[in-house]
N, C-alpha and C positions, 0 to 999 in steps of 0.2 A: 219614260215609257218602261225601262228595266225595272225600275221601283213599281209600277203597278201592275208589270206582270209577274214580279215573283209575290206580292199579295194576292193576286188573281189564282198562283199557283198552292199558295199555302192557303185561303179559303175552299178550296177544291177538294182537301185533305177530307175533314171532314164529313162534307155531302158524298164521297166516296167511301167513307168508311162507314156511314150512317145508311146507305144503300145497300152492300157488302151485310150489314146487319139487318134490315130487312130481311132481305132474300134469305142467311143462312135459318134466321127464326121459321121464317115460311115453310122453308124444307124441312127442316129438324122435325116440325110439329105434326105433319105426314104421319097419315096413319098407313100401321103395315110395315110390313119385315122388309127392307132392300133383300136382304140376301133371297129370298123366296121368289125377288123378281129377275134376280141374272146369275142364281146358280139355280136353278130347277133345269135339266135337259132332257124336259119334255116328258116328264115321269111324276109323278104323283108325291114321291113325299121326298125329302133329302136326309141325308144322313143328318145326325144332331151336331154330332162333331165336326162335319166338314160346314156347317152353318156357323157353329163357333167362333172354329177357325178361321172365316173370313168375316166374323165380325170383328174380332182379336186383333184383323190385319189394317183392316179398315178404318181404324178406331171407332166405331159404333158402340161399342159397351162402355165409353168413356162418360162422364159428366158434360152437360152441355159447353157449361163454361168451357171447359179441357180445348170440347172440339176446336171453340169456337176461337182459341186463342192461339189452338192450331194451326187454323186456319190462317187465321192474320199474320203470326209470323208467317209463314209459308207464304204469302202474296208479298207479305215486305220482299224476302228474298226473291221474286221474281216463281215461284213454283206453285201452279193452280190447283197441283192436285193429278193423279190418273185417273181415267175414264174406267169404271167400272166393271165394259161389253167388252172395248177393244182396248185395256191397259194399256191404252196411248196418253199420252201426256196431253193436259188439257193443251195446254200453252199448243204446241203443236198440233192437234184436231184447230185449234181456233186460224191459226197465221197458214193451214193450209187450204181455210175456206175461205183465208180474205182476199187472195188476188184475184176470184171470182165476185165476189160480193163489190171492190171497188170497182172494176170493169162495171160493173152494173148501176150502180150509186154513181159513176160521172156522167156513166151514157145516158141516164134516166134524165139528173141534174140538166145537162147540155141541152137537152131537148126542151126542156122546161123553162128553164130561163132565158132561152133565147122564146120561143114562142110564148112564153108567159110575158116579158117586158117588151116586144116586140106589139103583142095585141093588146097591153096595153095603152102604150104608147099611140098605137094606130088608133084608138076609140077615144084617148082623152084628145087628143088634136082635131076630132070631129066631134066635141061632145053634142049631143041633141039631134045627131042625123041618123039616119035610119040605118046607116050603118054600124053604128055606139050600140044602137038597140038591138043588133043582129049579135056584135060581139061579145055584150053584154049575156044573153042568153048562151052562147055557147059558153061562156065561162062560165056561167052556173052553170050550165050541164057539165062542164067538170068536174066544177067543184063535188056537184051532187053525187055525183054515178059512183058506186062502189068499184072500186079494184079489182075483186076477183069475177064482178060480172063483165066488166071491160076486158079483162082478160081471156076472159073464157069465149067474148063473141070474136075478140081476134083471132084467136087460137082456131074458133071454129070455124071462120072466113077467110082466116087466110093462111092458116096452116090446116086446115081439113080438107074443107071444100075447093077451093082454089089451087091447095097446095103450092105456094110458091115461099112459103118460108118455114121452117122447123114447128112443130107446134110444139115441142118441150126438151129437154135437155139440154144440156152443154158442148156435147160433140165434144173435137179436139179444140176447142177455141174458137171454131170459125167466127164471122163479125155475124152470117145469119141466123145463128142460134141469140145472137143479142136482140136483135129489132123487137120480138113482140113483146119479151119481157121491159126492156128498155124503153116502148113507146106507151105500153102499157102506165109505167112508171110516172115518164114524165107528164104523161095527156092528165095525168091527178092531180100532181103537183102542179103544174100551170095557168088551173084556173084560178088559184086563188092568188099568184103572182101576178097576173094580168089584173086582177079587180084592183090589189094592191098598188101598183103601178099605175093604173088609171089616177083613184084617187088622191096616192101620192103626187100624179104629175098637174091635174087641178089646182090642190091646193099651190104647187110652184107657180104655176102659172098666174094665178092673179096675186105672186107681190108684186110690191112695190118695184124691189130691181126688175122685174121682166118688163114690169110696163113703161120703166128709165129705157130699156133698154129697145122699145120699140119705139119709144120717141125719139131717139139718136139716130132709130133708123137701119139698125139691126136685121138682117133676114132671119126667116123664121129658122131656116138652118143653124144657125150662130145662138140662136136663141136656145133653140132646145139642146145642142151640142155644152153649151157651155154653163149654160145657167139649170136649164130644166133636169137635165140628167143627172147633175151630178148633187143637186140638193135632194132630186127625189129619190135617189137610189139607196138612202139609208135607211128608212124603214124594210125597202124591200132586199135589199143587202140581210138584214135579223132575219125575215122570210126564208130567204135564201139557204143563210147560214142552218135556222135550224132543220129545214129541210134536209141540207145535206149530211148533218147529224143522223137524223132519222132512215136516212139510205144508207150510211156507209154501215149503221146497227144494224141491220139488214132487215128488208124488206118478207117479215115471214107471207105476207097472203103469195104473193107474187112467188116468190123464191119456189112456194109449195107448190102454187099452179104450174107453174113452168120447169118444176123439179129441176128447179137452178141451184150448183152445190156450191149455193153462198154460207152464209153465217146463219140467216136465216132460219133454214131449211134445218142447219144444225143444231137450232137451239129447241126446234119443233122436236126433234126426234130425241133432242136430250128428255124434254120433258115427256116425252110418251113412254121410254125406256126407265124415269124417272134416275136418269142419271146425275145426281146430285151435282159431283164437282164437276160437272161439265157444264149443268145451268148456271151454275156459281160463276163460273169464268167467262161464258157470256155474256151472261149482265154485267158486271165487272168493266167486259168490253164495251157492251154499250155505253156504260156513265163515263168510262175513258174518251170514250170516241167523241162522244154531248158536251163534255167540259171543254178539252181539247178546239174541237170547231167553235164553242161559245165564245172562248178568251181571244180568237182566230178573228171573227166576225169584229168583238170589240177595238180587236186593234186597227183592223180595216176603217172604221171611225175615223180615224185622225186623220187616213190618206183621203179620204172623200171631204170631209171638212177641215180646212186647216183649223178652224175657231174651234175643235174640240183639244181640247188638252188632258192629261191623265196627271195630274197633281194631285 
């Protein structure tokens, strides 16, 4: 297992640095001055020299290449760069919006994968009854319904109208500033863990060992506790996983709607400010956080089946 996770880790190099390249191309080729976008205050023209100057600082008047290998060392060592608005350190704008963004990526997850393998589970053990067919429908109505329109009729239900929960911000923490971002969250993610799980638990169901296993005489209990769960739960385990990749990168519709100060919300306003090294270090974060839960998931593998091996 140590052998195929430090290859797992040394293939990662790459799709990381080939990302890192993407994104700096993308921004580099931006048409338009940065400096005209966060030294202008609010006046018509800038001085030519004070525009210079913060080109000079910035390295903007450099060769691409220069920037670009700037850049890379400067990640090797651990350093994203400062933010442009608030000459804060990327590194830090980013690890101060994450202990918000994960609070939010577990509580969404939780919800999700309990009520996602929960309703599947409940519809593959009655397949063809009218209740399969009820279940079945509201999981595509998850699947389907957009995020920010779900959001927003909570928000309007139950934080407007009703008022009985925050309709947006963070507060000091409390747990009901989470719910509608969080249920919002997970009620997306679960439909299509529920079909998955469905399916998965089907096909378990009519091997060969399950039906050994009802001829011995087995309760349905025993059945599904030992056989059904833990074969079917590795396709929806990679669901799982990259789910949870994709919430802890943060969730920008959600984060925006609910003006939750995750990572999200951060990488929105980076890109509206056109704050270079702070988009830069987000994405960064995100392909970190993707690889990281990827290699996470794979290893989960082995404890759900003993028959996988990593040689």
């Amino acid at each position: 297992m140590l052998r195929y996770l430090i290859r797992r880790v040394v293939l990662a190099v790459p799709v990381l640095l080939g990302i890192t390249s993407i994104t700096f191309v993308l921004l580099w080729v931006i048409p338009g001055d940065l400096t005209q976008q966060f030294l202008d205050p609010k006046i018509g023209t800038i001085d030519a020299e004070v525009v210079e100057a913060a080109r000079e600082r910035w390295g903007l008047n450099d060769p691409f290449v220069v920037q670009y290998g700037r850049y890379l060392w400067n990640v090797v060592r651990g350093d994203l760069g400062v933010t442009y608005v608030t000459n804060e350190r990327v590194r830090d704008a980013i690890l101060s919006r994450l202990p918000a963004t994960a609070r939010l990526a577990l509580a969404a997850m939780t919800i999700s994968t309990l009520l996602g393998i929960g309703a599947g589970l409940f519809t593959a053990l009655r397949r063809g009854s009218y209740l399969d067919t009820a279940g079945m429908v509201v999981t595509l109505f998850g699947v389907s319904i957009p995020t920010f329109w779900l959001g927003l009729l909570l928000m309007w239900g139950l934080g407007v109208r009703w008022a009985v929960l925050p309709a947006t911000g963070y507060g000091r923490g409390e747990l009901s500033y989470l719910v509608l971002p969080a249920v919002t969250l997970g009620l997306s993610y679960a439909g299509a863990i529920a079909r998955l799980t469905r399916s998965a638990t089907l096909d378990v169901l009519g091997a060969d060992y399950v039906r050994t296993a009802r001829a011995k005489g087995a309760t349905q209990q025993v059945i599904v506790t030992r056989h059904v769960l833990t074969n079917a739960m590795i396709p929806v385990l990679t669901l799982i996983g990259v789910n949870l990749g994709g919430l802890m990168a943060g969730s920008v519709v959600v984060e925006t709607i609910f003006a939750w100060p995750g990572i999200g919300q951060l990488l929105v306003d980076a890109i509206q400010e056109r704050n270079l090294f702070l988009v830069q270090g987000c994405v960064l974060f995100f392909a970190v956080i993707f690889t990281m839960v990827n290699v996470c998931v794979d290893l989960a593998y082995g404890f759900l089946d003993p028959r996988i091996r990593y040689d």
